[in-house]
Phi, psi and omega in degrees: 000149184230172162262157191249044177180123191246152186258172154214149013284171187285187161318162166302158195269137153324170165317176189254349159249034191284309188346312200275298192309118180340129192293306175338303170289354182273308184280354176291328198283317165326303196249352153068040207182153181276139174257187177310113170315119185101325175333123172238163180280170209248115165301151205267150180228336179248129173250091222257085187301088188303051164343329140224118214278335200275194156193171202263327202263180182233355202283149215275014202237001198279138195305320193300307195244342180254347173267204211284277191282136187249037218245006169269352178309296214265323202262170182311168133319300157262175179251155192251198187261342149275010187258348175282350181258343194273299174344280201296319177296304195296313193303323207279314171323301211270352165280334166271355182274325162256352155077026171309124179291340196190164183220118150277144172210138201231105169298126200210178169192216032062203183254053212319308201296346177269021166285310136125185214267356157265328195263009185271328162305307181314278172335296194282317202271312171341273210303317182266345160297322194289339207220353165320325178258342181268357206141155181257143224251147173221120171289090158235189184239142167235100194243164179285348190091300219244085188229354207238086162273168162318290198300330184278328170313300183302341182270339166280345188278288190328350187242008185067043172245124187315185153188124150234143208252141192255159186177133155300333194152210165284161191342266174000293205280328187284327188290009212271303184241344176220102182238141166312176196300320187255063204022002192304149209280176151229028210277309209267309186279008187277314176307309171286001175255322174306319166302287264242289225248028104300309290207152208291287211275034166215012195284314184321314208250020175252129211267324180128181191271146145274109221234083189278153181285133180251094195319317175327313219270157185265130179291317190302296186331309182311283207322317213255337178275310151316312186263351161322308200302310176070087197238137159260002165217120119313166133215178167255095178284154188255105184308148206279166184169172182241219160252349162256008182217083191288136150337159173277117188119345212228098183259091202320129184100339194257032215032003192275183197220020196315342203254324169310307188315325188291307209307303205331271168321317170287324177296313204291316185284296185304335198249357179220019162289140171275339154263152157274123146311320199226136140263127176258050276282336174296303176306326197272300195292310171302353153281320094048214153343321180293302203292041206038039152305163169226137212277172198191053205190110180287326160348282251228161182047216190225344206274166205285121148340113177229066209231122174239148164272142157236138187269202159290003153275340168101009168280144149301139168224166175291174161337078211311352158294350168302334187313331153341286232262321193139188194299113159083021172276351204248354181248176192253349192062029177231185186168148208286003171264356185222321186242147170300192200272315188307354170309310184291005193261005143299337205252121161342296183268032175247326173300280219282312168319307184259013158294004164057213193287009150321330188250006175240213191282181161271306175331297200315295167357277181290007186282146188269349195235041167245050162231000168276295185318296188078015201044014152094166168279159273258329210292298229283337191268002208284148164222147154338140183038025160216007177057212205267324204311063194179112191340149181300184180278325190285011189326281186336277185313305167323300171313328202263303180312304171318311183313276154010266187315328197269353168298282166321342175262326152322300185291345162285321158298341193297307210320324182304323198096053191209217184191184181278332167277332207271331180299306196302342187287324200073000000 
């Protein structure tokens, strides 16, 4: 059993002693339903530092500035040094507290790189003084580029931060949508940071492209521009929507599949290259998950979410793509100057993200591919009078890929001689 529609804002912040209270006993109170027996909540280990609320770009499609929530308005410009010293006390509370081996913090906005490279400095040693002796810490950036210049290379090798760079594709597909204010493309200089940060003494530290899906746009071109670039990891993201405000291209219901149709062939060209060129980190996890694996892909599977955002004020929010769903869908009403991190195991849909198929629809329920699936991601289910508690808007598709892959994936085992169950058996 679920409730059947969870609101924001979330609750009102617990007692002044909720700290002391069993995290466990907090999300039960919390999601107002039997959870799982034995269940505990997942301590959080990835953080997403909003580092900068503003950006250089214009594209028209980003959940931060162009959708339902206008809550960037309201925040700092920057994240300042105390408010990254308070973050790092809190990351650090939740790291004893739960005795956590390692932290991820993934520098994001907005545009991070418009922080420049002293307060970014600042930021990143706060966070590894503060927390260096308790567990081991990993730094990365996900920037648009093209601010990722030499001098900004040499300062990400030199501070150990990972980086990853978004590009749609070829020319065409990136210009569609992420251009400056005055349209102008950002493609050629997106491109010269992907070169830059190729070159043998930045390789190390570059991670791959982020890709939002273009319908428009031709896939093999995307595909064939990616392995031009000679990138080794990609992924493909699905532009956010809900069921009441559906993706471009995407009529709930009417039987089409657009977005699986576009995926299809790029899985096909990548799963039957006699070398892999590319990694694809969507594709690589639904195998992944088909081959009885456990997920590591919020998209995908079942395994609990453990992602907290802080913005540049020092609030916590849920998963900054909820800015999808609408005004104040992405906050927790908390923040790193007042509640510890374990505060959030009060707010539902922080709850409800890491209840695996506990959390999820009946629809889901009966489906043969959600323990692949996961119902999509958590923004992506949302409908009027039913919260997220309800297959993604992408159902369809999701569904049709999957099928697809593990259909492709049968037939390579047979030829091995073994089968998909016989992998799943171990």
């Amino acid at each position: 059993m679920v409730p059947a529609a969870l609101p924001w804002p979330v609750p009102v912040r617990g007692p002044a002693n909720a700290g002391f209270i069993p995290a466990a006993d907090r999300a039960a109170a919390a999601w107002n339903a039997p959870l799982p027996p034995g269940w505990t909540p997942t301590p959080f280990r990835e953080f997403v530092l909003k580092v900068a609320s503003r950006c250089n770009l214009d594209c028209d499609y980003c959940y931060v500035y162009h959708l339902a929530d206008q809550s960037w308005r309201a925040q700092p410009r920057f994240m300042t040094d105390e408010t990254a010293a308070a973050t790092a006390d809190r990351v650090a509370e939740h790291v004893r507290t739960h005795e956590l081996e390692f932290v991820n913090f993934r520098l994001h906005g907005g545009e991070p790189l418009l922080a420049g490279q002293d307060r970014l400095r600042r930021i990143v040693r706060i966070l590894r003084e503060r927390l260096t002796p308790l567990t081991e810490v990993t730094v990365t950036v996900q920037t648009n580029g093209v601010l990722l210049d030499e001098p900004m290379a040499a300062f990400l090798l030199k501070e150990d931060i990972g980086v990853g760079i978004s590009l749609d594709g070829d020319r065409y597909a990136n210009d569609l949508h992420r251009t400056y204010a005055d349209g102008r493309s950002s493609y050629d200089e997106v491109v010269a940071a992907i070169r830059m940060m190729q070159r043998p003494e930045f390789r190390s530290h570059f991670l791959g492209l982020l890709c939002t899906i273009q319908l428009e746009a031709d896939p093999a071109q995307v595909w064939g521009e990616l392995l031009r670039l000679g990138v080794e990891g990609a992924d493909f993201l699905l532009p956010h929507g809900t069921w009441e405000n559906p993706p471009p291209g995407l009529t709930p219901g009417d039987g089409r599949t657009p977005y699986a149709d576009w995926l299809i062939p790029l899985f096909d060209s990548w799963f039957d290259a006699p070398i892999r060129q590319l990694s694809v980190r969507t594709f690589e996890s639904l195998v992944h998950l088909l081959l009885g694996g456990v997920g590591a892909h919020e998209s995908f599977g079942l395994a609990p979410v453990a992602l907290v955002v802080v913005e540049s004020d020092g609030s916590y929010e849920q998963v900054d793509t909820l800015k999808a769903v609408g005004q104040g869908a992405a906050a927790s009403g908390r923040t790193v100057f007042t509640d510890p991190l374990d505060a959030l195991f009060d707010v539902p849909a922080f709850v409800q993200r890491q209840l695996g198929l506990h959390g999820l629809s009946a629809e889901c329920h009966r489906c043969e591919v959600v323990a692949t699936c996961g119902a999509g991601l958590f923004p992506h289910r949302y409908r009027p009078g039913g919260g997220f508690t309800n297959p993604t808007v992408f159902c369809a598709d999701q569904y049709a890929l999957i099928v697809h892959i593990q259909r492709r994936v049968e037939e390579a085992l047979e030829r091995r001689g073994t089968t998909l169950a016989a992998v799943r058996a171990g």
